[in-house]
C-alpha positions in Angstrom: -138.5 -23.3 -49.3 -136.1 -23.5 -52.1 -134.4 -27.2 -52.9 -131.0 -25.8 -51.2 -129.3 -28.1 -48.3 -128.3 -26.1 -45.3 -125.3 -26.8 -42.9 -125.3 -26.3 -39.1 -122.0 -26.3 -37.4 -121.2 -26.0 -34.0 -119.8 -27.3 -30.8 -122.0 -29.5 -28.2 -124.8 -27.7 -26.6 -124.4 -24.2 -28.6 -127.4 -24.5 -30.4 -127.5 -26.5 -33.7 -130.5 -28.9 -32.6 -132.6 -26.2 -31.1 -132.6 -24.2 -34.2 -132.9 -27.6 -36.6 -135.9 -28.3 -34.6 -137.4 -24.6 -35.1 -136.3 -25.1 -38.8 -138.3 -28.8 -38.7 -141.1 -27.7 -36.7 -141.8 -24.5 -39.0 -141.2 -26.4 -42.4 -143.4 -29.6 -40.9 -146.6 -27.5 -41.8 -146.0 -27.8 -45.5 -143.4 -30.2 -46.3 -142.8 -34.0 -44.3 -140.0 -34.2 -42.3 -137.3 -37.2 -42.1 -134.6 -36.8 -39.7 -131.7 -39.3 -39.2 -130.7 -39.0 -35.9 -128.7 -42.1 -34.5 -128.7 -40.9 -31.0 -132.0 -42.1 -30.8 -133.1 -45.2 -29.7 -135.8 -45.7 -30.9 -137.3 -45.2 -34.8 -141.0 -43.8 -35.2 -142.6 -40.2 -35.4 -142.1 -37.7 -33.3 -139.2 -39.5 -31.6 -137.3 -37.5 -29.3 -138.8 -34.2 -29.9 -138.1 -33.9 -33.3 -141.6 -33.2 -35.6 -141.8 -36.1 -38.0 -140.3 -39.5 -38.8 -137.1 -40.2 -36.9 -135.3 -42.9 -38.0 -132.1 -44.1 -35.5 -131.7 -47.1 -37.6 -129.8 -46.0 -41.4 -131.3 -48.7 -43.6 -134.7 -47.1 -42.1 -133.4 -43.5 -43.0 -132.4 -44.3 -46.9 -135.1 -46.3 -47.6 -137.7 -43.4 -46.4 -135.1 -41.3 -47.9 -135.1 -42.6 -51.5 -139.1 -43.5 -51.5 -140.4 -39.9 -50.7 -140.4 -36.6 -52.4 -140.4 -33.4 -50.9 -138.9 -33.9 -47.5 -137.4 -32.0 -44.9 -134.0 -34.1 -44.1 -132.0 -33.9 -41.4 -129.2 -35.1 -40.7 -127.8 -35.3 -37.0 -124.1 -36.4 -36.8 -123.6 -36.1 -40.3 -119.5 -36.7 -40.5 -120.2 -40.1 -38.5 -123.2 -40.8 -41.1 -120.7 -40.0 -43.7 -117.8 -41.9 -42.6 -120.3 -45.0 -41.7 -122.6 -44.8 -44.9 -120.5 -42.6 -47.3 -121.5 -44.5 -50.2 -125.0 -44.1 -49.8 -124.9 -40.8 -48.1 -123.1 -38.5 -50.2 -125.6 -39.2 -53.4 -128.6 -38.1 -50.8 -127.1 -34.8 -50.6 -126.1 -35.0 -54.6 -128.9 -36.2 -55.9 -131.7 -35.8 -53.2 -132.5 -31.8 -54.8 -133.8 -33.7 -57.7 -136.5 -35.4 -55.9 -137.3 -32.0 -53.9 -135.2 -32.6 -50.8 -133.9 -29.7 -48.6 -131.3 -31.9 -46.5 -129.8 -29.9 -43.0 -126.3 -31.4 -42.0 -125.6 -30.8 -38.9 -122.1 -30.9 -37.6 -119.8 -30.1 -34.3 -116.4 -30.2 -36.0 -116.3 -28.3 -39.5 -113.3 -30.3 -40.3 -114.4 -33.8 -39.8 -117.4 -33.5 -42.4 -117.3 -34.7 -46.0 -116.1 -32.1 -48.4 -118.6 -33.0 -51.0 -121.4 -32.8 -49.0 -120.2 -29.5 -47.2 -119.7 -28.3 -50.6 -123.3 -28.9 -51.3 -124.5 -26.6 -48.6 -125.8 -23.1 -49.8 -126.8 -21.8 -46.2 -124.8 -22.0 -43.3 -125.4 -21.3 -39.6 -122.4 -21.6 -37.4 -122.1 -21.5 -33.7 -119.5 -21.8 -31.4 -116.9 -24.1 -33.0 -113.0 -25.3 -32.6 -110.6 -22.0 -33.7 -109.3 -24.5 -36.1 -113.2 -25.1 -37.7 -113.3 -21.2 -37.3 -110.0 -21.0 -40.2 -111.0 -23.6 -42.3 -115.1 -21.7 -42.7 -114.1 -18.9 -43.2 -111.9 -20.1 -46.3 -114.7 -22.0 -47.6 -117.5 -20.2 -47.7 -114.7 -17.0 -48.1 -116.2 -14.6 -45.4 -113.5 -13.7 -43.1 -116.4 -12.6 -40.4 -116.7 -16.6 -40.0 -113.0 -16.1 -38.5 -114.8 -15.2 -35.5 -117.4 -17.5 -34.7 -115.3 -19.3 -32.2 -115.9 -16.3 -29.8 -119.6 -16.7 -30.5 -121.8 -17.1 -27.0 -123.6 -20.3 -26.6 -127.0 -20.3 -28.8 -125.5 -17.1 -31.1 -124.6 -17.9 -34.7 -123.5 -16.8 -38.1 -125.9 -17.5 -40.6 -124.7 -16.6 -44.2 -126.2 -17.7 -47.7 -123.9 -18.8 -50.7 -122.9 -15.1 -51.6 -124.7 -13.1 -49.1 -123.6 -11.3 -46.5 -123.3 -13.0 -43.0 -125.8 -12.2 -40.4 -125.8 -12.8 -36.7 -128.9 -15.1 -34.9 -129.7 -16.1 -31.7 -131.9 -19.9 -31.1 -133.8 -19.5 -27.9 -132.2 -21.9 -25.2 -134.3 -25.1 -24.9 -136.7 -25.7 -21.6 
């Protein structure tokens, strides 16, 4: 996988941590995986169904972050991360390519999320999301198809490269 950071936007329960935990579970056979995921209570591997070391607590996360190359990143509630940790988040997302790290933001509201670090991201996958999120992707990433994607059905989404042409998906609904 090339060293681009991907963004996954969407409502709750439309999809975004079935298809980051596809992504994960795919990638985890050649690259580690570090996922930030403060829902979690607890911080270990293979925490919560994610593939690979899941770390609830932040000063975990950056440290693990900072002291490994190649990773896998994600991270879950990324505006909160941002808002909480900002300092220390957005040069992860900055900087992190340089030390070989893909990073996966994942989002519900488009709005609410850091415009450096969304300006970071060269592949998007939307899902459902707020009419307002719907506007305000579409301007950014200029496809007007993104317009739409507040019509999208639960688990659909618009997936769309930095100057591609936008595609439609569908994540398999979890068991």
């Amino acid at each position: 996988m090339a060293t681009t950071h991907l963004y996954l936007v969407g409502m709750t329960r439309t999809g975004k941590t079935t298809l980051a935990r596809a992504l994960a579970s795919s990638i985890s056979r050649s690259r580690h995986v570090l996922i930030y995921d403060p829902t979690q209570s607890a911080n270990g591997h293979n925490v919560g169904g994610w593939p690979g070391l899941v770390c609830a607590d932040w000063e975990m996360f950056r440290e693990s972050f900072w002291a490994s190359r190649n990773c896998f990143v994600i991270i879950d509630e990324a505006p909160t991360a941002f808002r909480e940790h900002g300092k220390e988040a957005t040069p992860m997302i900055l900087r992190g390519r340089h030390q070989g790290h893909v990073c996966a933001m994942l989002s519900q509201r488009h709005v609410l999320m850091d415009k450096s670090a969304r300006g970071q991201a060269s592949q998007l996958f939307a899902f459902t999301v707020d009419p307002d999120d719907s506007d305000e992707l579409a301007r950014d990433w200029n496809c007007p198809a993104l317009r739409n994607c507040y019509q999208l059905p639960p688990h659909s989404y618009i997936s769309l490269s930095l100057h591609g042409k936008p595609r439609l998906g569908r994540t398999k609904k979890p068991r």
